[in-house]
C-alpha positions in Angstrom: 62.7 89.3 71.6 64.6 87.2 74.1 63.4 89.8 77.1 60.1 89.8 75.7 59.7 86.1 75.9 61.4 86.1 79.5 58.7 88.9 80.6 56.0 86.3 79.4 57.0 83.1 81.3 58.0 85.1 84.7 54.7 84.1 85.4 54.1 80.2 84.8 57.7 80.2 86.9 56.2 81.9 89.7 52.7 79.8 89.8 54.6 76.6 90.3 57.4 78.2 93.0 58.1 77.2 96.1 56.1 79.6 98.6 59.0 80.8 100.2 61.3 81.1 97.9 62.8 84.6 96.9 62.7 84.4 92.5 65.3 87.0 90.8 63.8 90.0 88.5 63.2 89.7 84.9 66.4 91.9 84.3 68.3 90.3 86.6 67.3 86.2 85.0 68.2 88.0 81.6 71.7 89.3 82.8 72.6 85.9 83.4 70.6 83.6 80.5 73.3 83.0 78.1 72.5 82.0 74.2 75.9 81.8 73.5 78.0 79.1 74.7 81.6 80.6 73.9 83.7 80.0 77.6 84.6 84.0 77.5 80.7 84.6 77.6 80.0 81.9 80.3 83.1 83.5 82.4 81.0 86.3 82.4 77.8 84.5 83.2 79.4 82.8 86.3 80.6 86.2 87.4 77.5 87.6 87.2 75.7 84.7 89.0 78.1 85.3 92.0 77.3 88.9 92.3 73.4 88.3 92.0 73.5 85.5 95.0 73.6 86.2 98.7 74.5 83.1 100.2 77.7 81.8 99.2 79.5 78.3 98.9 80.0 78.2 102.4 77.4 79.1 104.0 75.0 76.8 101.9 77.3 73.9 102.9 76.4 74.9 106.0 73.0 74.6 105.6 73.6 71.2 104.1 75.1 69.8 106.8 72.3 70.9 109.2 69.2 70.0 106.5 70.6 66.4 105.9 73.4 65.8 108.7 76.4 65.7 105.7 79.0 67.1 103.6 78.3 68.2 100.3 81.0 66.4 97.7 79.7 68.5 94.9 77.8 72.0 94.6 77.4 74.3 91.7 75.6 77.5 91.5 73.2 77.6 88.5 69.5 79.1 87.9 66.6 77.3 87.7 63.5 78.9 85.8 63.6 82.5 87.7 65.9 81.0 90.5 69.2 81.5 91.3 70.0 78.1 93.2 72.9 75.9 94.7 72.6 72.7 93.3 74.5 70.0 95.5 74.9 66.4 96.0 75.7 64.5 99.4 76.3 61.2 99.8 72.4 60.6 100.3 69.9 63.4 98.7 69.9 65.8 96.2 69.3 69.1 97.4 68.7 72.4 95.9 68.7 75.6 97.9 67.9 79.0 97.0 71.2 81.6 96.7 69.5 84.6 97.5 67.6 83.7 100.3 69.0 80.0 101.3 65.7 78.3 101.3 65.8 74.6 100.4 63.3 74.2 97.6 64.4 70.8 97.1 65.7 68.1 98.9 65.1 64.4 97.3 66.6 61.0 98.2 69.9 60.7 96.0 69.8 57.2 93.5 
């Protein structure tokens, strides 16, 4: 049921995307969705998540450094709808950049 329902909002994610951004597949946002909240299950969630992205940590500091000029003091890799993203936090905006392709879909001032 859980896939099914997946398969079925795909596409209201992918009518309000970002035109450049690259989303993940149905199977791949369903390896990663967890219902249950016990820590052994999110482990494996994370793990998951890290093998699914192709930009890691440091190279989308990187690309917060040259979007907004500085360092990131927090970043976390989470989805979003049907993307995989890095959400981080500088002393100024909030930014969130794509982790398979390393778009920035969103960069906002910070309050």
């Amino acid at each position: 049921m859980k896939y099914l329902a997946t398969l079925l909002l795909v596409p209201l994610f992918a009518l309000a995307s970002p035109p450049d951004s690259t989303p993940m597949t149905p199977l791949e946002h369903s390896s990663i969705h967890g219902y249950n909240k016990a820590p052994l299950v999110n482990i494996k969630s994370d793990q998951k998540k890290r093998e699914l992205r192709n930009i890691d940590e440091k190279e989308a500091k990187e690309i917060i450094k040259k979007e907004t000029n500085e360092d990131a003091s927090e970043i976390e890799l989470t989805h979003v709808g049907i993307y995989l993203v890095y959400k981080a936090k500088t002393k100024n905006y909030k930014l969130q950049i794509n982790a398979i392709d390393g778009v920035v879909m969103k960069k906002e001032p910070r309050d």
